[in-house]
C-alpha positions in Angstrom: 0.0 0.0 0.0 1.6 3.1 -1.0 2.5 5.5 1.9 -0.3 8.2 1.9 -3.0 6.0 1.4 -2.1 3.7 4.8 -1.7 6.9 6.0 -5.2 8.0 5.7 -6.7 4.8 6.8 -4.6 4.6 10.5 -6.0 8.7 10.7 -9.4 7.4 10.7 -8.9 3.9 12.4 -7.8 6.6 15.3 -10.5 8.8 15.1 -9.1 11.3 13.2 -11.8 11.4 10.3 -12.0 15.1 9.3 -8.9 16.8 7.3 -8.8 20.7 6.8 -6.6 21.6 3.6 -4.7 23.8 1.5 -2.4 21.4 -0.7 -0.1 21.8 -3.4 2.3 19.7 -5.4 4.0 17.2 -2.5 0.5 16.8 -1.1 -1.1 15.0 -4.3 -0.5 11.4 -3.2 -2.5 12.5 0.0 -5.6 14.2 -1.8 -5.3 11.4 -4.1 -5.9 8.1 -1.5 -9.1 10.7 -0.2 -11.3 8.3 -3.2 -9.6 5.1 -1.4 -10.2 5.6 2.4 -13.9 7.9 1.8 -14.1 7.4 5.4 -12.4 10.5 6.1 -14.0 13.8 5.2 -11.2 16.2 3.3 -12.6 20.2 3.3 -10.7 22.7 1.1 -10.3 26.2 2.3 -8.5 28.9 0.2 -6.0 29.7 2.7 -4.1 28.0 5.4 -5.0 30.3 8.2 -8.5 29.0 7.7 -7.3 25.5 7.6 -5.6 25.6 10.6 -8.7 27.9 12.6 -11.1 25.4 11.4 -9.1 22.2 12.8 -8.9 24.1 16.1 -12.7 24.9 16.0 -13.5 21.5 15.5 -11.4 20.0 17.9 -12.6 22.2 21.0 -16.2 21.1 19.8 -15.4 17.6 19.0 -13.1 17.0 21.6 -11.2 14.7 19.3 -8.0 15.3 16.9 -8.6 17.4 13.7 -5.9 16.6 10.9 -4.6 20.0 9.1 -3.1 19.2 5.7 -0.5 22.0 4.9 1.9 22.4 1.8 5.7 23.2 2.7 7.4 25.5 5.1 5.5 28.4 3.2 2.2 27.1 4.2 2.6 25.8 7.2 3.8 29.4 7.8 0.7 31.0 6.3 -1.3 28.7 8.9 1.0 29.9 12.1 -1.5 32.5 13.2 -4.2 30.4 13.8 -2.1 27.2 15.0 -0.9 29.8 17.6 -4.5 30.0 19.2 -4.9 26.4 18.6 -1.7 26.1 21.1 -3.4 28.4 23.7 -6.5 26.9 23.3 -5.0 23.2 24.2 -7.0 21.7 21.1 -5.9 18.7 19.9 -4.5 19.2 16.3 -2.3 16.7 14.1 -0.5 18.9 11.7 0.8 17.3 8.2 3.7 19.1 6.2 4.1 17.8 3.0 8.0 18.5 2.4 9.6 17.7 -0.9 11.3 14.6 -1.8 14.1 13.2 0.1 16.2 13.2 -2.5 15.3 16.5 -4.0 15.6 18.8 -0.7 19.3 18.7 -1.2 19.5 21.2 -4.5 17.3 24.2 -2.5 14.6 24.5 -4.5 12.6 27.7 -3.9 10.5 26.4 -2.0 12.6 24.6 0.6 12.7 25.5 4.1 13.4 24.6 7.3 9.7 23.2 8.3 10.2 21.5 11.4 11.9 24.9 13.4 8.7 26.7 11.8 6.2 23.8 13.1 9.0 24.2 16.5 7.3 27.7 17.1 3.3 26.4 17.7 4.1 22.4 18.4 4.5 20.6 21.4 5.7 17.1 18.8 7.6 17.2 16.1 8.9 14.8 13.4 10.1 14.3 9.6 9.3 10.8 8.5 11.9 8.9 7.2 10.2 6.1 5.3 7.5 5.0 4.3 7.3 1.4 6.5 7.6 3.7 9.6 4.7 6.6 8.6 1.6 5.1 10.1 3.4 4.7 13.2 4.3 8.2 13.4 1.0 9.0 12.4 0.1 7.1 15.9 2.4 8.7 18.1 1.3 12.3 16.0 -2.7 11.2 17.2 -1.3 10.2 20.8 0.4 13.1 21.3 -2.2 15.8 20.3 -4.4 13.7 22.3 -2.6 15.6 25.2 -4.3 19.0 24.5 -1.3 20.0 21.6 -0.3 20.4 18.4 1.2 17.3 16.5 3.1 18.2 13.3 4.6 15.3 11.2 6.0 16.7 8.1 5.6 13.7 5.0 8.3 13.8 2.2 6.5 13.6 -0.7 8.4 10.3 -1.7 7.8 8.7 1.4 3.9 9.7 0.4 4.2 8.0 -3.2 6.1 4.8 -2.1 4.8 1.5 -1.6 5.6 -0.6 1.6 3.3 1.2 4.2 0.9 -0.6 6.8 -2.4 0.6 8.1 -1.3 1.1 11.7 -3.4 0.2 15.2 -4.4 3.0 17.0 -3.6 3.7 20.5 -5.7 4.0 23.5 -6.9 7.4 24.3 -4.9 9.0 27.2 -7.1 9.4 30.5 -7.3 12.7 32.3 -3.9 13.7 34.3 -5.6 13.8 37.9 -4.6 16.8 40.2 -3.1 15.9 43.1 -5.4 15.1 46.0 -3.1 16.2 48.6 -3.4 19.6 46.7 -7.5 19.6 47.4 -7.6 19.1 51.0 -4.9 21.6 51.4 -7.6 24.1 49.6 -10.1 23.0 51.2 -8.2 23.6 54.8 -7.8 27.3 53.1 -11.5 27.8 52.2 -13.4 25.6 54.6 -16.6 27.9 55.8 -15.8 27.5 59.8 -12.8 27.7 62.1 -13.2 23.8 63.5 -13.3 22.6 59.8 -10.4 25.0 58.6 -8.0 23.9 61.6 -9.3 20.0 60.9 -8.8 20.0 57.2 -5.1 22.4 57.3 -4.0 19.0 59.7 -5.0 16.8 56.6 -3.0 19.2 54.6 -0.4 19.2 56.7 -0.2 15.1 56.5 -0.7 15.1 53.1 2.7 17.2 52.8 4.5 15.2 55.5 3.5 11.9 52.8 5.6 13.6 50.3 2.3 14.3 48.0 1.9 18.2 48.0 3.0 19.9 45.1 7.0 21.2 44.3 6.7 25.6 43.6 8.5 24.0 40.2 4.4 23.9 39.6 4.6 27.6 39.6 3.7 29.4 36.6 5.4 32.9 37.9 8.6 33.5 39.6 8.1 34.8 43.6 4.5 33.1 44.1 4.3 30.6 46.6 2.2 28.0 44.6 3.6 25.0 46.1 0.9 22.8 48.6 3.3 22.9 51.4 3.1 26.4 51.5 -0.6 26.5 51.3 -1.0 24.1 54.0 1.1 25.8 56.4 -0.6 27.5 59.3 0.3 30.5 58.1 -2.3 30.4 55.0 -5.3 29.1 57.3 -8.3 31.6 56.0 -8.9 33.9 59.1 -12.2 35.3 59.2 -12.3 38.2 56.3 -10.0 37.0 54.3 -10.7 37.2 50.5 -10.3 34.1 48.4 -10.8 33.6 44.3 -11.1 30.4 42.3 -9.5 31.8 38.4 -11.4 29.2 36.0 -9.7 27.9 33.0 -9.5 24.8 30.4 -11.8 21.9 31.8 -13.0 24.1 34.9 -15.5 25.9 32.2 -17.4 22.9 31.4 -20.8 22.3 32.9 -19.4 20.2 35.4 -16.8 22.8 36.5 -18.7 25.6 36.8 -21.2 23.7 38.7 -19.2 22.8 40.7 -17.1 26.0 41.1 -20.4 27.3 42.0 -21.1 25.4 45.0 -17.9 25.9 46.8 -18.5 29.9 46.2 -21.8 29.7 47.5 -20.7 28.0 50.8 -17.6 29.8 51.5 -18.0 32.9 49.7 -14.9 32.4 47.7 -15.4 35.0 44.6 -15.3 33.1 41.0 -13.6 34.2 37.5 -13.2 32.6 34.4 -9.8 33.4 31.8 -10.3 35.9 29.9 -10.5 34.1 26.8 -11.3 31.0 27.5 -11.2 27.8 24.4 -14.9 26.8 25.1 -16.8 27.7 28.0 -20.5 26.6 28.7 -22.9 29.9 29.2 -26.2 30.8 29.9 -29.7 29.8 31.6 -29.1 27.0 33.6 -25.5 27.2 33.9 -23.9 29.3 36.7 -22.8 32.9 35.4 -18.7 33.5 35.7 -18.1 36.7 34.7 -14.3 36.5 32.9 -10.9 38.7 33.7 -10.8 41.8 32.3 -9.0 42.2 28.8 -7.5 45.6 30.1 -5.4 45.6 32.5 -6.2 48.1 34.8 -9.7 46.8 34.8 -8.5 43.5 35.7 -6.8 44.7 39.1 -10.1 46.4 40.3 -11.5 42.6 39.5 -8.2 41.3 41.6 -8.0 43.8 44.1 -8.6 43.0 47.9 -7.6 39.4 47.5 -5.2 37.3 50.1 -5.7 34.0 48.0 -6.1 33.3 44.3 -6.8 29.7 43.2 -6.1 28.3 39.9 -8.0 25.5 38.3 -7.3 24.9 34.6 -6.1 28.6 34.8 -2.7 30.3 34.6 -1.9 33.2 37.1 -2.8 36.8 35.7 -0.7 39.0 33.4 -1.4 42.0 31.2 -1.7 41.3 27.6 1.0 43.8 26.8 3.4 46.1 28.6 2.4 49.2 29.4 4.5 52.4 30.6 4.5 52.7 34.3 2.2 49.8 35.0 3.2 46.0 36.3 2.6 43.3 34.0 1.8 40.8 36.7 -1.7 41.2 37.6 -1.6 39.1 41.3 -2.0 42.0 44.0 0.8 42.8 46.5 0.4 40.2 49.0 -1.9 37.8 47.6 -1.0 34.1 47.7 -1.2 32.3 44.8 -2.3 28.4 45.0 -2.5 25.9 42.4 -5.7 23.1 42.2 -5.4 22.1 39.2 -2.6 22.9 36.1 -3.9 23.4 32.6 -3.1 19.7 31.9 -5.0 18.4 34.4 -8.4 17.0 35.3 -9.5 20.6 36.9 -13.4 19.5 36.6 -12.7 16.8 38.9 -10.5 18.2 41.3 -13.5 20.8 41.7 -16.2 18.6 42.6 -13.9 16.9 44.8 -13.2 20.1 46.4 -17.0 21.0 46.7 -17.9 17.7 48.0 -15.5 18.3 51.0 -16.6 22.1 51.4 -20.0 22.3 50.2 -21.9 18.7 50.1 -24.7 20.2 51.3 -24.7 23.4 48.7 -26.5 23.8 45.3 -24.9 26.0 42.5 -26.4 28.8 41.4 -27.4 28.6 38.6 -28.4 32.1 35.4 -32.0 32.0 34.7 -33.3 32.8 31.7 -33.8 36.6 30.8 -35.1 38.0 27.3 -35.7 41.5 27.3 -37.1 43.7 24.4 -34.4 44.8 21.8 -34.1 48.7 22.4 -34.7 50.1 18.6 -31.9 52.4 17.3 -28.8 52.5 15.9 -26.3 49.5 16.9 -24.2 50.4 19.1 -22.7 47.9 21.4 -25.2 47.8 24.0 -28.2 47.5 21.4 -25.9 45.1 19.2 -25.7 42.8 22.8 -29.5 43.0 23.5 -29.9 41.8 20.2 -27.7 38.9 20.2 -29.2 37.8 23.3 -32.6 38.0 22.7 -32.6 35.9 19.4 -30.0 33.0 19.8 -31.3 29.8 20.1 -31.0 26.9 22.4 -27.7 25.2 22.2 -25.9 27.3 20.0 -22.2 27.7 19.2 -20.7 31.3 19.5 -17.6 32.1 17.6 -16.5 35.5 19.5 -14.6 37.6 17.5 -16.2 40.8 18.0 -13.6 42.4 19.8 -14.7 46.3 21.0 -18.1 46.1 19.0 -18.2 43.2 21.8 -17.9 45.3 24.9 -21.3 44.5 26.0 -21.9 40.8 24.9 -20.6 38.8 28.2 -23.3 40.5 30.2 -25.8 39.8 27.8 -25.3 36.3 27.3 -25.1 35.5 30.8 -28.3 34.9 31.0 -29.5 33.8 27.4 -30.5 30.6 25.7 -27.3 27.9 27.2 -24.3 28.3 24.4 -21.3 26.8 24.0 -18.5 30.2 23.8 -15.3 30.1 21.8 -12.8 32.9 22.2 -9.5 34.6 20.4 -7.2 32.2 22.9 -4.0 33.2 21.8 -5.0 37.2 20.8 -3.7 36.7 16.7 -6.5 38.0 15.2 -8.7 36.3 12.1 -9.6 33.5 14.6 -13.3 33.7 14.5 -14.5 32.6 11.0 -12.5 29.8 10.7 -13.2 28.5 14.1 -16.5 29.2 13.4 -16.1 26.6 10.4 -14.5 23.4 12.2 -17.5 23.9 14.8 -20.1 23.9 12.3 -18.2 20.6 10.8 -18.1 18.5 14.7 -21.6 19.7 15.2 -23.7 20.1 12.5 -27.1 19.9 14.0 -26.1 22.9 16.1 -26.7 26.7 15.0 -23.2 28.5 15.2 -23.1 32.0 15.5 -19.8 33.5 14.1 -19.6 37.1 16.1 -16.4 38.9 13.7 -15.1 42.8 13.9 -14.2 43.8 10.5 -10.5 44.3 10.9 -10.2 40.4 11.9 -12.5 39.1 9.4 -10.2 40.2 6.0 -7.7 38.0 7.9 -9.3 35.2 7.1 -12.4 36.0 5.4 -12.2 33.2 2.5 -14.0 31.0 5.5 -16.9 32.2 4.1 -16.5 30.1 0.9 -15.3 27.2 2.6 -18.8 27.6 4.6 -20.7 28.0 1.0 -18.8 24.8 -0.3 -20.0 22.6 2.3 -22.8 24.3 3.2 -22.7 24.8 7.0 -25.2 26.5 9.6 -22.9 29.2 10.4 -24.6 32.5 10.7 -21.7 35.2 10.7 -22.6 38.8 12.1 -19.7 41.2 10.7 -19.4 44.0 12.7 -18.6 46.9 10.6 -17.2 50.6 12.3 -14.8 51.0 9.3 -11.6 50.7 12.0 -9.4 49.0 14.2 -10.8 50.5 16.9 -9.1 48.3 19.4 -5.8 50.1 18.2 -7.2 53.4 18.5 -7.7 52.6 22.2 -4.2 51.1 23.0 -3.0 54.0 21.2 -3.8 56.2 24.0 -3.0 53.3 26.5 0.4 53.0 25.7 1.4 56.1 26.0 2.3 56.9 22.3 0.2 60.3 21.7 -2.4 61.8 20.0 -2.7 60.4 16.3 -1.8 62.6 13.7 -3.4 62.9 10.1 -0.9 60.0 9.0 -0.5 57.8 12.2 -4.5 58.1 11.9 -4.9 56.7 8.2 -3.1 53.4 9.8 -6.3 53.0 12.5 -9.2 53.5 10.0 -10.5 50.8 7.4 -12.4 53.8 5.4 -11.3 55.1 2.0 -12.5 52.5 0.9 -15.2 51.2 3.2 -15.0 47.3 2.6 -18.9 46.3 1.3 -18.7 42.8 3.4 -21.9 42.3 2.0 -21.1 42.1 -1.4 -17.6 40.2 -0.8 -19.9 37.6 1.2 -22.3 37.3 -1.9 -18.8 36.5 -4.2 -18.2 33.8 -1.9 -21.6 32.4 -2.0 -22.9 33.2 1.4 -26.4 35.1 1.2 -26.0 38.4 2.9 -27.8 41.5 3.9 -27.1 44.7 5.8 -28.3 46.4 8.8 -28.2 49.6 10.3 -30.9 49.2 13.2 -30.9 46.4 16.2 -34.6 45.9 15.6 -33.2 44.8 12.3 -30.5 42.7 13.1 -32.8 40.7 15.6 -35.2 39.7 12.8 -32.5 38.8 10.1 -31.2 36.5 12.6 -34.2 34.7 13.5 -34.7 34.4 9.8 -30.8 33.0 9.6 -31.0 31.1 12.0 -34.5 29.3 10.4 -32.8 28.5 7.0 -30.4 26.0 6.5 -26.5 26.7 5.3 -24.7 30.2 6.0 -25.8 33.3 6.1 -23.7 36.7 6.6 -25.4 40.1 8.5 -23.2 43.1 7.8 -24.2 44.9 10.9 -23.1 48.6 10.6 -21.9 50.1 13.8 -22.6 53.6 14.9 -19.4 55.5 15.6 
């Protein structure tokens, strides 16, 4: 069996029955063997940034590999951007390079590169096949390893695609959930327990949990000067005296429906305050789920969220930094004197270790959980408060949300707090053009949900050939482009950093005007129906009628500046 072809079929004998691609020439023997193994699904997009959003869209739905088919160092470069967020975002993601022949990368043809210190950049595995008896088996230790919440890139000489002498390979079993360390629970649950008996009895657990060697080393710390470590937390010194403030920071598995419920319970019996990340890979929101507001983008808003506290607890989560540096401001968000401890790492099983924790502290507490609230849309102009309302009041049960909306967005996380139940996927790693094409791969793992696609216009010409891709297969993505003609966000951290007032020239470099991009009509090119709106009353009845007609649909909503 020739290489390409056995490498299709041990993909999909492991699960991995979707591929996202932008081939060329050393990928043919792949697209080729699609005819012989039809069990996996191959989906064109135009460009490789939407290949490589799509897989990671699919994979935080799916919770299975995606497979990302990617020509040469030049295209797996074009597709960084997006394998970036997928990185942040933990999703599981086997990469495939094609690379030229073996015995052609020797003369440096033009398109020869160094692929795997490009695939080094956004991959936690790496490797160049060497033959084609040993491909399926690296295709097995690729699935394995971005079974462990990375990216997997194996980079397939085209020769080692063509030639015969391949095997379908066995897949491996899935890897189970890293636990976190129980010793680490009762030592929070000693620091949050709701009475002074309970405290003192469960610190002495901590305590003997240490002495047994099974609290965690401060090498679990994730910035320099915390104590993290559970010895430290255990010690009598960070028993919770009476006043004290205490916050669980939700991230990764904490944000499921388990998490949160969970989280929920332990805040309501020891009135421990809760936050989620601020962009967190999928997190479950709505009526019937408890309602986490998430850190602050900007910085300074984020400390008046942190402020007050003596302990922050992370499950799932990493300790809080600013996005960028600022002039005069600290980059580490933890207040002065605030003790940071660690449930759960980003690796671990943070939804368990939470109802763990909540059956020690709180077996006797219910979460709390949003109810339901649909207001009137206010009529108007869209701004982002009427833009909110709007989005709110007509999504349906169970949808997808692709946010990508950026400043437009300012108002959404309120909104939705208490909407129809959504699944929410955000711009994890901040490199913008995210939305559309994780939009995409979501629509692809769950195609009898509704996605909503939520895009600022500045991201969406990233990576706005999604839209075709969507046409193509015809997927129930319903994209509303937000259109205020401007990076506005860079307007804004124009004056943050420090930099000045825009002139006439730095000015042009904010504004998407002269020309206005008609999203609307580029939509139509792509074959996506569109239409535009000016008024919220408007956009709330073109997307109930999206939302009732099958395939995609586009709403060019035009912001009020």
């Amino acid at each position: 069996m020739i290489g390409a072809q056995a490498l299709i079929g041990s993909l999909v004998s492991a699960g991995v029955d979707t591929c996202f691609m932008n081939p060329g020439t050393s990928e043919m023997h792949f697209v080729a063997a699609l005819d012989a193994v039809p069990e996996m699904r191959g989906i064109l997009a135009l460009f490789e940034g939407v290949a490589a959003g799509a897989a990671d869209g699919y994979a935080r739905i799916a919770g299975r590999p995606a497979a990302v088919l990617l020509h040469l160092g030049p295209g797996l470069a074009n597709g960084l951007a997006n394998l970036h967020n997928a990185r942040r975002a933990r999703s599981p993601v086997v990469a495939i390079v094609g690379g030229h022949a073996t015995g052609h990368a020797r003369y440096d043809s033009p398109l020869q590169s160094d692929i795997e210190a490009l695939a080094r950049t956004v991959s936690g595995w790496v490797r160049t096949c060497g033959t084609t008896r040993d491909l399926t088996q690296d295709a097995m230790r690729a699935v394995d390893a971005a079974r462990r919440g990375q990216i997997a890139t194996l980079v397939l000489p085209a020769d080692v695609s063509w030639s015969d002498g391949a095997a379908i390979a066995a897949p491996r079993p899935a890897p189970s959930p890293q636990p976190a360390d129980a010793g680490q629970v009762k030592v929070i649950a000693g620091l949050l327990a709701p009475d002074a008996a309970r405290s003192a009895g469960l610190a002495r657990s901590a305590r003997s949990a240490r002495s047994e060697g099974s609290a965690r080393s401060e090498g679990s710390a994730r910035s320099a000067g915390l104590a993290r470590s559970a010895g430290s937390a255990g010690s009598a010194g960070l028993a919770r005296s009476a006043g004290s403030a205490a916050m669980l920071l939700l991230g990764g598995t904490a944000l499921t429906e388990r998490g949160l419920a969970a989280a929920s319970r332990i805040s309501a019996a020891t009135g421990a305050r809760l936050l989620a990340e601020t962009f967190p890979a999928r997190m479950e929101v709505g009526a019937g789920i408890p309602a986490v507001n998430r850190l602050a983008y900007l910085a300074e808003r984020a400390e008046a969220q942190l402020t007050g506290l003596d302990h922050l607890i992370l499950a799932g989560a990493q300790a809080p930094v600013s996005f960028f540096g600022y002039p005069g401001r600290p980059s580490d968000l933890v207040p002065a004197g605030c003790t940071v401890v660690v449930l759960a790492e980003a690796d671990q099983d943070a939804e368990t270790a939470l109802e763990q924790l909540a059956d020690q502290i709180a077996a006797e507490t219910p979460p709390v959980l949003a109810r339901a609230a649909r207001t009137a849309v206010p009529p108007g102009p869209l701004t982002a408060s009427t833009l909110a309302s709007a989005i709110a009041a007509s999504l349906p049960e169970h949808a997808i949300v692709s946010d990508e909306a950026n400043t437009s967005g300012a108002a959404l996380p309120q909104a939705l707090a208490c909407a129809s139940r959504h699944t929410l996927l955000t711009l994890t790693g901040g490199a913008i053009g995210q939305g559309l094409p994780v939009a995409t791969g979501a629509a692809v793992a769950a195609p009898d949900r509704p996605v909503l696609a939520l895009e600022a216009d500045g991201s969406a010409l990233y990576t706005i050939q999604a839209l075709w891709t969507q046409a193509r297969e015809q997927l129930n993505v319903t994209t509303v482009l937000l259109n205020n003609a401007a990076y506005a966000i860079l307007r804004m951290e124009l004056a943050r950093t420090a930099a000045g007032e825009a002139g006439q020239r730095a000015s042009r470099m904010l504004d998407l005007s002269d020309p206005t991009p008609n999203f609307a009509e580029i939509s139509n090119g792509m074959g996506v129906p569109a239409t535009r709106v000016h008024l919220a009353e408007d956009l709330d009845q073109a997307l109930r009628r999206a939302y009732a007609e099958p395939g995609p649909h586009l709403i060019e909503a035009i912001m009020s500046r």
